[in-house]
PLY file of the C-alpha trace (Angstrom):
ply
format ascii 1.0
element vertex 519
property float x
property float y
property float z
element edge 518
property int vertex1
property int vertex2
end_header
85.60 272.04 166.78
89.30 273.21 167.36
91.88 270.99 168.79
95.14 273.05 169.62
98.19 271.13 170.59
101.82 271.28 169.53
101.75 268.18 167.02
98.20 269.71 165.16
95.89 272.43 165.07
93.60 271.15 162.51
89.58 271.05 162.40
87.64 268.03 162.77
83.96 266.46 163.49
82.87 266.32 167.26
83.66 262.52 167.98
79.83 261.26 168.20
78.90 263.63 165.10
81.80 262.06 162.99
80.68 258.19 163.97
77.48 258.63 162.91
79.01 259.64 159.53
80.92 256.39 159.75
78.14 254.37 160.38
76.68 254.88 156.87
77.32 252.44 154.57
79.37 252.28 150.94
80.54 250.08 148.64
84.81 248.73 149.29
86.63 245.72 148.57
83.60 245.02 146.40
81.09 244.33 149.42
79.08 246.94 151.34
80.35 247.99 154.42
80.59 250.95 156.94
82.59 254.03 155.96
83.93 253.25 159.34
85.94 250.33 157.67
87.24 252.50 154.97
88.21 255.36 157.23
89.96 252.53 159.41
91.79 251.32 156.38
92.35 255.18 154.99
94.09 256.00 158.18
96.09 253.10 158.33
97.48 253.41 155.44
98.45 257.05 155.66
99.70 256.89 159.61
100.38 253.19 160.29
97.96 252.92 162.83
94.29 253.41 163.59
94.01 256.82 164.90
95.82 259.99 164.64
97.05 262.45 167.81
93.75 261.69 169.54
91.36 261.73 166.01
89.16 259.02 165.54
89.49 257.68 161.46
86.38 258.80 160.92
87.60 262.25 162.51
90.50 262.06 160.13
88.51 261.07 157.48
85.93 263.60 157.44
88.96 265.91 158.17
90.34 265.67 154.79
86.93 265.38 153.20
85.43 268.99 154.80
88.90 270.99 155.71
91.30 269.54 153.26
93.37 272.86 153.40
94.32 272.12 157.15
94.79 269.01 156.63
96.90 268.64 154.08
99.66 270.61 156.46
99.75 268.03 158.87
101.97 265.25 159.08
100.34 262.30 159.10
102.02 260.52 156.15
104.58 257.43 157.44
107.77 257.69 155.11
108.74 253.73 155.40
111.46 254.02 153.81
114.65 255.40 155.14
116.32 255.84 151.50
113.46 258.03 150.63
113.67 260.51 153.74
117.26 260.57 153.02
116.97 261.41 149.36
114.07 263.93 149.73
114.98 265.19 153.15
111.66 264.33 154.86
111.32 263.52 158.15
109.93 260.09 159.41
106.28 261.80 159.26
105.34 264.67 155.91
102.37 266.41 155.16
100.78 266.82 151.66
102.06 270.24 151.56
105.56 269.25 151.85
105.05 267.10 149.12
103.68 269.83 147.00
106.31 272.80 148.51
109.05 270.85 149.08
112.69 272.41 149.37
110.93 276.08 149.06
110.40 274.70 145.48
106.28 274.29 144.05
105.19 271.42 142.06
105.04 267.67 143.47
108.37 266.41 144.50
107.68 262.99 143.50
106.47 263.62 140.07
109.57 263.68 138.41
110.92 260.31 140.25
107.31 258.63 139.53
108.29 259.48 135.85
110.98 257.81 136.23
109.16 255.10 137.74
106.54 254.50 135.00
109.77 254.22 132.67
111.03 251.14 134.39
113.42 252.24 137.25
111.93 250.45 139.80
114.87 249.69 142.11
114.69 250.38 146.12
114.57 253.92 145.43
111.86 254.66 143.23
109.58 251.67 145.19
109.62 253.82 148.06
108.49 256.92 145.81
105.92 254.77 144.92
104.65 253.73 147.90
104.47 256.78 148.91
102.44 258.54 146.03
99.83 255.70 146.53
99.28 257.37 149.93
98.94 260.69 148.12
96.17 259.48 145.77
94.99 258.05 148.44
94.24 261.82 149.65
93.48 263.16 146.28
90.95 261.10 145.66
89.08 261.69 148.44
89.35 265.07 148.45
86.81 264.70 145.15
84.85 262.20 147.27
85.10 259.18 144.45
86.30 256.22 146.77
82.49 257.00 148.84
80.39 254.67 146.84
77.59 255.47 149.64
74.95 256.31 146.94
72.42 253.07 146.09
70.32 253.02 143.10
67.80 249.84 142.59
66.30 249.45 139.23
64.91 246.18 138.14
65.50 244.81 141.40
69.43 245.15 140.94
70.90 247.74 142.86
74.04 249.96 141.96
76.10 251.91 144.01
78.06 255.31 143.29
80.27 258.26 144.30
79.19 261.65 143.83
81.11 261.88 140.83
80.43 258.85 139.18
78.82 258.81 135.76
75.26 258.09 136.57
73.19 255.96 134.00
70.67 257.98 131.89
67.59 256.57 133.22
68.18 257.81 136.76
66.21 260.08 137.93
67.12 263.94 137.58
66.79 264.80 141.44
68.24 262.13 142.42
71.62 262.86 140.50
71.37 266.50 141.71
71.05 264.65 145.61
74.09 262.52 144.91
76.03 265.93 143.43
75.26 267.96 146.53
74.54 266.08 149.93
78.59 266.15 150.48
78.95 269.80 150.27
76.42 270.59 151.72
77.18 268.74 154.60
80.87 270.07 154.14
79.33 273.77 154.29
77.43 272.83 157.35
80.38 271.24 159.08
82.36 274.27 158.23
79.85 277.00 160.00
79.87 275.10 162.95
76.17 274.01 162.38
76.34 270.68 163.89
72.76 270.44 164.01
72.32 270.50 160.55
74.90 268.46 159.78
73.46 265.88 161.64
70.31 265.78 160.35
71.70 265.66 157.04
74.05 262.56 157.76
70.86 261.01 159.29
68.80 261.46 156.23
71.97 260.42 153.98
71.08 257.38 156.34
67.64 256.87 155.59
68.30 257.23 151.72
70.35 254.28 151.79
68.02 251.95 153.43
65.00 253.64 151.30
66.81 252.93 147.87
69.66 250.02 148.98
67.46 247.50 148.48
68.83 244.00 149.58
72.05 245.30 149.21
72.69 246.85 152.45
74.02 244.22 155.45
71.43 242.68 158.00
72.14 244.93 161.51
73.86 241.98 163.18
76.56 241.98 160.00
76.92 245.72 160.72
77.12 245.17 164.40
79.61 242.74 164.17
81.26 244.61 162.19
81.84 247.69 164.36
82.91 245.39 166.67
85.49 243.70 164.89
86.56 247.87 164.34
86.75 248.58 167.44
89.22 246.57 169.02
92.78 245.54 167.17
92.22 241.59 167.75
95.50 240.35 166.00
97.80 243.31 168.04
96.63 242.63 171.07
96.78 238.82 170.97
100.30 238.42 169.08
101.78 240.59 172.23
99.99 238.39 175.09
100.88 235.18 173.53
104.38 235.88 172.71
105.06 237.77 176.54
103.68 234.45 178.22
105.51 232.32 175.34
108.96 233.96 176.81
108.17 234.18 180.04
106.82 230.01 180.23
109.87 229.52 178.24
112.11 231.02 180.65
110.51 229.45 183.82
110.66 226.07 181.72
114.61 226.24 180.98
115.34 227.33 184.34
112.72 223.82 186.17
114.56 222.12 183.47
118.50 223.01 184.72
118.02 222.89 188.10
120.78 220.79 190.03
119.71 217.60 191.38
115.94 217.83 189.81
115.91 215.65 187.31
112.92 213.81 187.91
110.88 217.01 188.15
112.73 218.65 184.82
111.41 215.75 183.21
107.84 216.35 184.07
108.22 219.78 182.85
108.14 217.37 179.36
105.64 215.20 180.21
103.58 214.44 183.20
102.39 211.16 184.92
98.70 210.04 184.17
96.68 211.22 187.32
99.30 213.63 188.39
97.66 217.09 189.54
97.91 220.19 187.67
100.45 222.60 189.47
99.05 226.42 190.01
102.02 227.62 187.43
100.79 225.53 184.95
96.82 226.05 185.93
97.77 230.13 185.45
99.10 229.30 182.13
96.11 227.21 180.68
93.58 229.54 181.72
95.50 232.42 180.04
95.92 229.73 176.68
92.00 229.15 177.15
91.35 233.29 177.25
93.42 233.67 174.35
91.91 231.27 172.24
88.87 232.04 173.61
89.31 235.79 172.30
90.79 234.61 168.79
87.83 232.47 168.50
85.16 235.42 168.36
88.02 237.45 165.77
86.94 234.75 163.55
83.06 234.30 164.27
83.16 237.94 163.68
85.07 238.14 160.42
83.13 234.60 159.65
79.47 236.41 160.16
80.87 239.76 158.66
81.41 238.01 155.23
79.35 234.64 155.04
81.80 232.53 154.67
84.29 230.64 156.98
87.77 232.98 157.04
90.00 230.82 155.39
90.38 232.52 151.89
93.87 234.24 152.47
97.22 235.03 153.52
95.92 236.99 156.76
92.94 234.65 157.89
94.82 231.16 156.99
97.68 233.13 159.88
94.86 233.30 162.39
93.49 229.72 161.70
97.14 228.28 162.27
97.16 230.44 165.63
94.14 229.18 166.80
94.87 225.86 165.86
97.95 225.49 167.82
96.04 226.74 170.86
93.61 224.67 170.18
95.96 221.75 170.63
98.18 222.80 173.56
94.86 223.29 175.54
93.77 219.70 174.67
97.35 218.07 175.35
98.96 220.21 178.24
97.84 218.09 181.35
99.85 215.39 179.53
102.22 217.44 178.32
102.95 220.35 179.92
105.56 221.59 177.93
102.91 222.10 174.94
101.59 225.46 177.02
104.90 226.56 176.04
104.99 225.81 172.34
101.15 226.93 172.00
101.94 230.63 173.24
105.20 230.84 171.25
103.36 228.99 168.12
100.38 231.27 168.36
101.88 234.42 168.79
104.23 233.97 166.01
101.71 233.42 163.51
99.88 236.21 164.99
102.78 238.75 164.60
103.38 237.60 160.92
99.58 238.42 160.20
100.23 241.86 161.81
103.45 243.17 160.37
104.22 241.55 157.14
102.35 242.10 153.56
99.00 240.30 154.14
96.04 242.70 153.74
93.81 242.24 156.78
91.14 243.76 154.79
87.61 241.48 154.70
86.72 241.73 151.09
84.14 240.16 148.66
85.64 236.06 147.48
85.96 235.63 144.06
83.60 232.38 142.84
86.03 230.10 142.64
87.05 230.37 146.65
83.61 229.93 147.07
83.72 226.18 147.22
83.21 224.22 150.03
86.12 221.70 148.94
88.20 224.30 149.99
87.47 225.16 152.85
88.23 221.76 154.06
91.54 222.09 151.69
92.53 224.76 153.75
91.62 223.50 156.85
92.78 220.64 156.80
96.55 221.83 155.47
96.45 224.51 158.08
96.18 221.33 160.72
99.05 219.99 159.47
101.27 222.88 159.08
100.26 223.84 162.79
101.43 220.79 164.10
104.60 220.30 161.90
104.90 223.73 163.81
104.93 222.26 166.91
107.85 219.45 165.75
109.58 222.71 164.69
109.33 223.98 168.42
110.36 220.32 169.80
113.44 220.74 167.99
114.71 224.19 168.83
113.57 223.33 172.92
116.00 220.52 172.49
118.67 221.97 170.96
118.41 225.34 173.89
118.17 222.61 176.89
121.50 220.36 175.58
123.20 224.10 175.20
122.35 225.11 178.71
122.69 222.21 180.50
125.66 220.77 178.56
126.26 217.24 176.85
126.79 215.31 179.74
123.91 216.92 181.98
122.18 214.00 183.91
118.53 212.99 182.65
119.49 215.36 179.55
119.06 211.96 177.49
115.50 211.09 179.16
114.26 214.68 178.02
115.40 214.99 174.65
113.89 211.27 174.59
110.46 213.05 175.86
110.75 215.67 173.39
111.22 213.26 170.16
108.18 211.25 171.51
106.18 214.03 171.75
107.46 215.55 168.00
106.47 212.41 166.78
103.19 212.46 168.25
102.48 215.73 166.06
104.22 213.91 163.05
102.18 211.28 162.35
98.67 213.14 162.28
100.21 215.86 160.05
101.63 213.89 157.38
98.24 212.19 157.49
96.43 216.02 156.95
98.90 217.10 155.31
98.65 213.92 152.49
94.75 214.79 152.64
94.62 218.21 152.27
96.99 217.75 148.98
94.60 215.46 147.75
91.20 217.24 148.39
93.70 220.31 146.71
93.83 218.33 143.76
89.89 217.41 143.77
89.20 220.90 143.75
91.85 221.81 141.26
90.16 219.81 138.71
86.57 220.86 139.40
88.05 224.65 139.03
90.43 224.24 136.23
90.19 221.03 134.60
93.66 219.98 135.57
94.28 218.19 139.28
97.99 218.81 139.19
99.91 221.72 137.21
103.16 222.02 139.23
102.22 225.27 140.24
105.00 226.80 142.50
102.60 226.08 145.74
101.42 222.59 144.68
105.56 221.92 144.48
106.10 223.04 146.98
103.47 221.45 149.09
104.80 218.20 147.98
108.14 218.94 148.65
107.20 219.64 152.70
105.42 216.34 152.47
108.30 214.18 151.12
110.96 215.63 153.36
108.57 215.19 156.61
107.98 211.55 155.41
112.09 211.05 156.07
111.51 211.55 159.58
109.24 208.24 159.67
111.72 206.01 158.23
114.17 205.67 160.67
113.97 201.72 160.05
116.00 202.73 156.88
117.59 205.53 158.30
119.10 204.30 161.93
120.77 207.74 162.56
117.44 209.41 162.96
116.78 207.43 166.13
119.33 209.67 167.64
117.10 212.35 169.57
119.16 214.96 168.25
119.65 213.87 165.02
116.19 213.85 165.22
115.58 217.21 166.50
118.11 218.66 164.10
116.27 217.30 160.77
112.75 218.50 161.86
113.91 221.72 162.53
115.59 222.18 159.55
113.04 220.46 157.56
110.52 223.74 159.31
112.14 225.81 156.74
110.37 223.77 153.56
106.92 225.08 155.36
108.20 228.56 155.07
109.02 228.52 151.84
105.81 226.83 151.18
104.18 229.20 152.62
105.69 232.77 152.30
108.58 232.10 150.00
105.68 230.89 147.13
103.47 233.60 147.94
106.26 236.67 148.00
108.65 235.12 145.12
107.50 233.00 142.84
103.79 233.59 142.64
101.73 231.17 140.34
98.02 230.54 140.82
98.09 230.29 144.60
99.44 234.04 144.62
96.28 235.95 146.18
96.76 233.32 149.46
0 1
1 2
2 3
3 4
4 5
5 6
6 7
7 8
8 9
9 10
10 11
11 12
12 13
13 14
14 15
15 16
16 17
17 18
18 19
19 20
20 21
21 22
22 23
23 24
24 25
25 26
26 27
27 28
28 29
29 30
30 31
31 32
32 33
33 34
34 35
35 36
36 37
37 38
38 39
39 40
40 41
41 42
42 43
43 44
44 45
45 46
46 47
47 48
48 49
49 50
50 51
51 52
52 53
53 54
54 55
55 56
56 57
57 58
58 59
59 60
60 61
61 62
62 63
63 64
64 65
65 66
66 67
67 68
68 69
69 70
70 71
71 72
72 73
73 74
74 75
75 76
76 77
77 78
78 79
79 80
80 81
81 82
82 83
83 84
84 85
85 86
86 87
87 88
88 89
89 90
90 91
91 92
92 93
93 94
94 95
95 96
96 97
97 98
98 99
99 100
100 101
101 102
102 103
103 104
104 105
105 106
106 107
107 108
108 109
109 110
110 111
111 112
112 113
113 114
114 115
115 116
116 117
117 118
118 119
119 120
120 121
121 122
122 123
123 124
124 125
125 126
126 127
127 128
128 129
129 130
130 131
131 132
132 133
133 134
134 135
135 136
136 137
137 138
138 139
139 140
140 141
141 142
142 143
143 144
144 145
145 146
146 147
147 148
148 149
149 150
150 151
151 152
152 153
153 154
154 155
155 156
156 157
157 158
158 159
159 160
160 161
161 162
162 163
163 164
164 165
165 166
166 167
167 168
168 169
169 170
170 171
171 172
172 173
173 174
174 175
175 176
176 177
177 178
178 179
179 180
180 181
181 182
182 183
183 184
184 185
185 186
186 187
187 188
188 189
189 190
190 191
191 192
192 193
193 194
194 195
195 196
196 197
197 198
198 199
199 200
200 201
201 202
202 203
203 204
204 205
205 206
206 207
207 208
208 209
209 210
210 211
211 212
212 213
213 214
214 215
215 216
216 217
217 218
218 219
219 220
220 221
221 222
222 223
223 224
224 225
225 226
226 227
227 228
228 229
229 230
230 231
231 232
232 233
233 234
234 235
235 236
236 237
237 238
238 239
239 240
240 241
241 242
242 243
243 244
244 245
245 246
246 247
247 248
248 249
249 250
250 251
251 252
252 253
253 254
254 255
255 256
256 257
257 258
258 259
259 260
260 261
261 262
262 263
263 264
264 265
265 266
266 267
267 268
268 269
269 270
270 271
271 272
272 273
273 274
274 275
275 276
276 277
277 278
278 279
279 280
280 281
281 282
282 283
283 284
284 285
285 286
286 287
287 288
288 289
289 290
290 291
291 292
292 293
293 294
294 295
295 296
296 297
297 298
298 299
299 300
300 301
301 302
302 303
303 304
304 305
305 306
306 307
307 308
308 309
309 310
310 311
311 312
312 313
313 314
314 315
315 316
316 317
317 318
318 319
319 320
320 321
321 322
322 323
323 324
324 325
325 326
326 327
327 328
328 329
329 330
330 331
331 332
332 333
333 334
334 335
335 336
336 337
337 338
338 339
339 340
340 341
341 342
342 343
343 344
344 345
345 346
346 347
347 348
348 349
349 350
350 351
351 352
352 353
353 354
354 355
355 356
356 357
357 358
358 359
359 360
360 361
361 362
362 363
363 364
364 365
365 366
366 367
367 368
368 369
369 370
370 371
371 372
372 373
373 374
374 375
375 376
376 377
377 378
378 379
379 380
380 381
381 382
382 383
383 384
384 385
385 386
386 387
387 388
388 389
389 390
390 391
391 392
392 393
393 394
394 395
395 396
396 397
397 398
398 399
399 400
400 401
401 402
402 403
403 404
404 405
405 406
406 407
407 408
408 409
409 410
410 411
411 412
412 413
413 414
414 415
415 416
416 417
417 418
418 419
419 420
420 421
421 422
422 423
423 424
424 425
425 426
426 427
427 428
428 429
429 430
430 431
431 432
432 433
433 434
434 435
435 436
436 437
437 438
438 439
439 440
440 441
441 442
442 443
443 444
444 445
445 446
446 447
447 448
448 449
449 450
450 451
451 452
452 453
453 454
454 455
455 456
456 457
457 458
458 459
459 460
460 461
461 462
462 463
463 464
464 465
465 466
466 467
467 468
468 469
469 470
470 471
471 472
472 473
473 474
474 475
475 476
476 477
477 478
478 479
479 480
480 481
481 482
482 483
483 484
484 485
485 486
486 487
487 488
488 489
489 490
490 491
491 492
492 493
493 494
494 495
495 496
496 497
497 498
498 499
499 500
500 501
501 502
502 503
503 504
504 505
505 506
506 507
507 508
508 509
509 510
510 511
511 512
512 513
513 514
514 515
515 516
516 517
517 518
């Protein structure tokens, strides 16, 4: 099939012909999976997002794999980096042929700054360059087919799984390795003629010779299932742009109840509500959408929980999710006695949510290493991403405060009954946290020692970890401390003190590593 337009002109799979391709199953990330979920990954990489000018990934995919000559000319490559388009001249967008033309000039136009590279310049510059040729070996190496693992071979009851140009053990069988060797171009040959029929029938018996010789290996259908799924719609994107348009928009509608002349009464119970009070329709629209959202986040997680086995806690990405859901989790609970909460929870939530989306966590589900395996920390994690979640939410009281005494002035009346209301209800997150947060340090420690001998190495996160704890604990001694009975003295300390989670968090992970490094 042809698709003629002005951004491509390039041959691909009919859309049903090319899913059924990405329905068969290979070995990435260490686990078996659908080639869906590499194609998924392939394209994102390359483009930046999950499809390209109307191609499916597995379209693209099986583009590059069958017509590679097409496709190298278009431009579906993201430069990131604006000092290598400047440098090279490339547009936000290049092809692999202006790579390998580029200027009028043959020979890769990278090589000779990867060179440099590999000899130790590795400032802004020649990252970028790097970057960048990881997204061309990205194509090279499919274009010999190696990343498709989608070949199982069980001997002995273990089962192996290889690319078509893999070295295959001596005691395989003969036709089998000649099988391996040819199925791809053959069904490249097929593809090319037009003979979808054929090609079909040879991606379903490609199918059928992974279940025949896969073994155990191979997902149960419900794994799969879930996991097209959890493909097909872009969970994290979708949520992080609700919450955070209904976090601005409640915030907005909250700062304006909250300024109005001569309501001071009903500003305050914008903060907190009287016990028995009705819910008003504003506030019912707002819960239900809280309740959808964490409704929705809530099967992201079952999904990536019953994809892998085990409960989605293991890193950077998932640990982002668990906060989110966390924090709605505990708006929805509070918000007829605190109203302000549906606030803080859509703000809260779709912060997190945008961090998992756009900064360097790799969404990717892959295979845990033994060690994350244990159950001890799984309730480590959880219970540290309680307390972080509501230390959040202190965070949040702070910054409201500080944005109502800026619009409604110093001497606003009732200003001192609300940022009264706030404190109270930051305080009502800060005692519960430092409890988790004391906990989950503790059952760190536990599990520390049953994984490495040692419960306490001063590893950068560990530090860290008890650094947040000690400053939080200042908060709770303001018998010692008068000034922090001031609301916003208060407020001003526990936002500040927001930044030691951040560090704790990303600042450990991104710059100064240490054991806790993969989170």
């Amino acid at each position: 099939m042809m698709h003629t337009g002005t951004a491509h002109a390039a041959s691909v799979l009919p859309l049903e012909i090319a899913k059924s391709f990405g329905r068969l199953n290979m070995v990435y990330n260490d686990r078996v999976c659908p080639v869906q979920t590499y194609a998924l990954d392939f394209v994102k990489k390359l483009y930046g997002k999950r499809s390209y000018a109307g191609y499916s990934a597995e379209q693209v995919l099986t583009g590059f794999m069958f017509w590679y000559d097409e496709w190298k000319k278009e431009k579906i490559i993201k430069v990131k980096d604006g000092i290598v388009r400047e440098r090279l001249g490339l547009d936000a967008y290049c092809s692999i042929e202006d790579l390998f033309s580029h200027g009028g000039k043959s020979g890769y136009a990278l090589g000779p700054f990867m060179m440099e590279y590999y000899n130790g310049l590795t400032d802004k510059f020649h990252e970028g360059v790097s970057k960048l040729d990881d997204k061309v070996g990205l194509v090279m190496e499919l274009r010999k087919f190696s990343p498709l693992k989608i070949f199982p071979y069980t001997k002995d009851g273990t089962t192996a799984w290889f690319s078509a140009v893999d070295q295959f053990p001596s005691y395989m069988d003969e036709s089998r390795k000649a099988y391996m060797h040819e199925i791809l171009p053959l069904l490249g040959n097929a593809a090319q003629k037009g003979d979808h029929a054929a090609l079909s029938e040879g991606i379903k018996k490609l199918g059928k010779y992974q279940y025949t010789f896969g073994g155990n290996s191979i997902p149960s259908s419900s794994r799969l299932h879930a996991e097209y799924i959890y493909n097909g719609f872009p969970f994290a994107t979708v949520l992080f742009m609700l919450n955070l348009t209904m976090g601005f928009l409640c915030l907005f509608y909250m700062i304006w109840q909250m300024t109005r002349r001569g309501k001071e009464s009903s500003s305050n119970s914008v903060i907190m509500s009287q016990r028995g009070s009705k819910i008003s329709r504003p506030l019912l629209f707002q819960a239900l959408i809280l309740l959808l959202s964490l409704l929705a986040l809530t099967f992201c997680l079952a999904l990536r929980w019953h994809i892998r086995g085990t409960i989605p806690m293991s890193n950077g990405y998932e640990t982002m999710l668990v906060m989110a859901w966390m924090i709605l989790l505990v708006s929805l609970l509070l918000f007829r006695r605190f109203p302000i909460i549906l606030t803080f929870g859509f703000l809260l939530s779709g912060f997190f949510l945008l961090v998992s989306h756009i900064s360097q966590m790799d969404p990717q589900i892959t295979h845990l290493m033994p060690v994350l395996s244990s159950p001890l920390l799984t309730i480590h994690v959880s219970i540290i991403m309680m307390a972080y979640a509501l230390l959040s939410l202190t965070f949040i009281c702070g910054l409201t405060s500080m944005l109502i005494r800026l619009f409604r002035g110093k001497a606003a009346p009732g200003l001192t009954d609300q940022l009264i209301s706030l404190q109270r209800l930051s305080q009502l997150f800060l005692y519960p946290s430092l409890t988790a947060l004391g906990f989950g340090i503790f059952i760190g420690a536990i599990w520390a020692n049953i994984s490495w001998a040692t419960y306490w190495s001063w590893d950068p996160k560990e530090t860290w970890a008890l650094i947040t704890l000690m400053v939080y604990a200042v908060a709770v001694h303001d018998n010692s401390i008068p000034a922090l009975r001031r609301p916003m003295v208060y407020h001003t300390f526990m936002t500040l003190a927001f930044l030691t989670i951040l560090m704790t968090y990303f600042g450990v992970n991104y710059f100064l590593g240490g054991m806790h490094s993969y989170a």
